[in-house]
C-alpha positions as CSV (number, residue, x, y, z in Angstrom):
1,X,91.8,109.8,47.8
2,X,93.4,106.8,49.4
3,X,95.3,108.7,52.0
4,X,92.5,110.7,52.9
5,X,90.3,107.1,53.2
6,X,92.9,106.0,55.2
7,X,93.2,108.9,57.6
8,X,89.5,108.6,58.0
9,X,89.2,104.9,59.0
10,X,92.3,105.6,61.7
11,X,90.3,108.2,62.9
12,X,87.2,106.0,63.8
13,X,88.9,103.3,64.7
14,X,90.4,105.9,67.1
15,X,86.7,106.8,68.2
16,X,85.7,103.3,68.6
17,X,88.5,101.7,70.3
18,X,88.7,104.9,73.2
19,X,88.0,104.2,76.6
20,X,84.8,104.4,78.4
21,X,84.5,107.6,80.5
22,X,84.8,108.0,83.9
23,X,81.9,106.8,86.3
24,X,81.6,110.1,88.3
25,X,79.9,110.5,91.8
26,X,78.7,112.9,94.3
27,X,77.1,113.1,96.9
28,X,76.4,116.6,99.4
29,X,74.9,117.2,102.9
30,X,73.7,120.9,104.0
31,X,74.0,120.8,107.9
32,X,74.4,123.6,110.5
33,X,77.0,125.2,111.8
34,X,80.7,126.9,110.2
35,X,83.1,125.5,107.8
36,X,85.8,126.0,110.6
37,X,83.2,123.4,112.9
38,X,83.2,120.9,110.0
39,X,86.5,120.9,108.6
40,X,87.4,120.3,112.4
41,X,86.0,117.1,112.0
42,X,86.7,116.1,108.2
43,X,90.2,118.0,108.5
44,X,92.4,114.7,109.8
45,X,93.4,112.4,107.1
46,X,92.7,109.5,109.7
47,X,89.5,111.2,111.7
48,X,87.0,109.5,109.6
49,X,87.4,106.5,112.0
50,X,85.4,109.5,114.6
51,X,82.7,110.0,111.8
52,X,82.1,107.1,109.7
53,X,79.6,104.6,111.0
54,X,81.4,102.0,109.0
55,X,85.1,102.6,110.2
56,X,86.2,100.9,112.8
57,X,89.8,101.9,112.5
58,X,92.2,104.1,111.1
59,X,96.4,103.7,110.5
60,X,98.6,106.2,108.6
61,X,101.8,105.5,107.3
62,X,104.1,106.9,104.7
63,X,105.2,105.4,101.3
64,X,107.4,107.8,98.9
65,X,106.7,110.3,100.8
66,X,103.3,110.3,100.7
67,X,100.0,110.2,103.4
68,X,98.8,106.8,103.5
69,X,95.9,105.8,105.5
70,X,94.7,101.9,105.7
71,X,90.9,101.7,106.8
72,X,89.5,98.7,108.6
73,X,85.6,98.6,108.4
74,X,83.5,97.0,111.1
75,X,83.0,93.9,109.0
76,X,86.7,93.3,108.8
77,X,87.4,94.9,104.9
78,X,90.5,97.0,104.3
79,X,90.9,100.1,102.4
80,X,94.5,101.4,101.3
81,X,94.1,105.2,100.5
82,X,96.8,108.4,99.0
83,X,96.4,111.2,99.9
84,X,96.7,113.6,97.1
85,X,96.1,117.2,98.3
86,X,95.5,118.7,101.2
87,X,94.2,122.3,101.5
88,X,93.4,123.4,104.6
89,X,92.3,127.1,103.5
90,X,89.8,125.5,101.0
91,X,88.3,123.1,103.2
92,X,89.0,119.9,101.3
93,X,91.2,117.2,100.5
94,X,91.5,114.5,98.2
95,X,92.6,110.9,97.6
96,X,92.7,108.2,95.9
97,X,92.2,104.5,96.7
98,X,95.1,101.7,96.2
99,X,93.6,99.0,97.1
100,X,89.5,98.2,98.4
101,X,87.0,95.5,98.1
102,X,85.0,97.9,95.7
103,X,83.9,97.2,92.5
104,X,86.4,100.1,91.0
105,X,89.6,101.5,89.7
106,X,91.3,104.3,89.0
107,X,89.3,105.9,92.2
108,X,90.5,109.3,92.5
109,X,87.8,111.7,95.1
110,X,87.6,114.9,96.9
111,X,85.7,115.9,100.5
112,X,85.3,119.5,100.7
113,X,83.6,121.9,103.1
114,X,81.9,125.2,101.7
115,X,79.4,127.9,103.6
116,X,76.0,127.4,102.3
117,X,74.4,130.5,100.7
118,X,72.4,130.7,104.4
119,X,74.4,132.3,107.5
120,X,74.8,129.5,109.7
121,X,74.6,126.9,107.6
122,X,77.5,124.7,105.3
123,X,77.8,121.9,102.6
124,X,79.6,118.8,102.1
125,X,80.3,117.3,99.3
126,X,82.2,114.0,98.7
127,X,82.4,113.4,95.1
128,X,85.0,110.8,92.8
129,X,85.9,109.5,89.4
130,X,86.3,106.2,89.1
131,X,86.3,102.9,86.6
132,X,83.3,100.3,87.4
133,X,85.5,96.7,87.9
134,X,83.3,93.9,86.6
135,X,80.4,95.5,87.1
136,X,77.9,97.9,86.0
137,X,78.7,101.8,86.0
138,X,75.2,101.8,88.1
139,X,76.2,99.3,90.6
140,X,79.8,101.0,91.0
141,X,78.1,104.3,91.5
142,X,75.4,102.6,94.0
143,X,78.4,101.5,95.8
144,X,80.6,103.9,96.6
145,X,76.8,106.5,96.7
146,X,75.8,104.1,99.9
147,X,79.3,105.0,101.4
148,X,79.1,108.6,101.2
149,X,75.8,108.7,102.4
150,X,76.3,106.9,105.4
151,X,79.6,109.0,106.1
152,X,77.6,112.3,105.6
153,X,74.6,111.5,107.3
154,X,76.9,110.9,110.1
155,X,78.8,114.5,109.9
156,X,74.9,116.1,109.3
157,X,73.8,114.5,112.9
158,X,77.4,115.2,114.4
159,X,77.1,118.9,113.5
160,X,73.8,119.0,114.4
161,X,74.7,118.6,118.2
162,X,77.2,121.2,118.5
C-alpha cells in the first residue's frame, strides 16, 4: 500500500512539475503563381533581405559546420539564425534562432512552399515552436504572428507582379 502511495505521489508530482508546452505559430499566404516561382524567392538562406520589409540586411557565415545567417532589421536589431534543413525538392527549409530581441526561446520554425489545390495558385506557410521569455504565450505569439505577416504579405504582392 505504501509503495503503491508512493509511486502515485511521484507520478503527480511528475505531472505537476512538467514543462509548459510549446507556444506554436503559423501563419500562410495563398498567392499566384508556381511553387518553382516562389521557392525562387524563399529558396536562399540569406534572400529574405529581397522580401522582408523589415530586413535591411543579410550576412551568412559558418559555425561547426553549419549555415548561419545574422539579420539586421531596419531599426538596427540583430537576429542570429541555424539553419537546420534544407530541402530543395519539398520547398522548405527550417531554422532556428540563436540569438533575437524576441520575447522567446527554444525558437525552432519552418517556411515551406506547396501548390494550392487551384492550378495556378500556391501556399506559404511560416510556422514555429517556441518558449514565450517573460511574457505571455499571447504576446510571444502576437510577436513573431506580426513578423510573418509582414514577410508574407510581402512574397503575396511580389508574386503577384510576375
Amino acid at each position: 500500500m505504501r509503495i503503491a502511495t508512493l509511486v502515485g505521489a511521484v507520478a503527480a508530482l511528475g505531472l505537476a512539475c512538467s514543462p509548459a508546452l510549446a507556444e506554436k505559430n503559423s501563419n500562410r499566404v495563398e498567392g499566384k503563381g508556381t511553387p518553382a516561382q516562389a521557392w525562387a524567392l524563399i529558396g536562399d538562406f540569406c534572400g529574405i533581405k529581397t522580401w522582408h520589409p523589415a530586413i535591411a540586411s543579410c550576412e551568412l557565415s559558418e559555425k561547426d559546420g553549419a549555415k548561419i545567417r545574422t539579420l539586421t532589421t531596419k531599426d538596427g536589431a540583430k537576429f542570429v539564425e541555424k539553419l537546420v534543413k534544407w530541402d530543395d525538392k519539398d520547398t522548405s527549409y527550417t531554422y532556428a534562432i540563436l540569438e533575437s530581441p524576441l520575447p522567446i526561446e527554444n525558437y525552432v520554425s519552418t517556411l515551406k512552399v506547396e501548390e494550392d489545390d487551384e492550378p495556378g495558385k500556391i501556399a506559404i506557410t511560416w510556422s514555429s515552436t517556441f518558449d514565450p521569455k517573460g511574457v505571455s504565450g499571447d504576446a510571444a505569439r502576437k510577436a513573431v504572428a506580426d513578423i510573418y505577416l509582414a514577410g508574407l504579405l510581402q512574397l503575396k504582392a511580389k508574386l503577384k507582379g510576375k
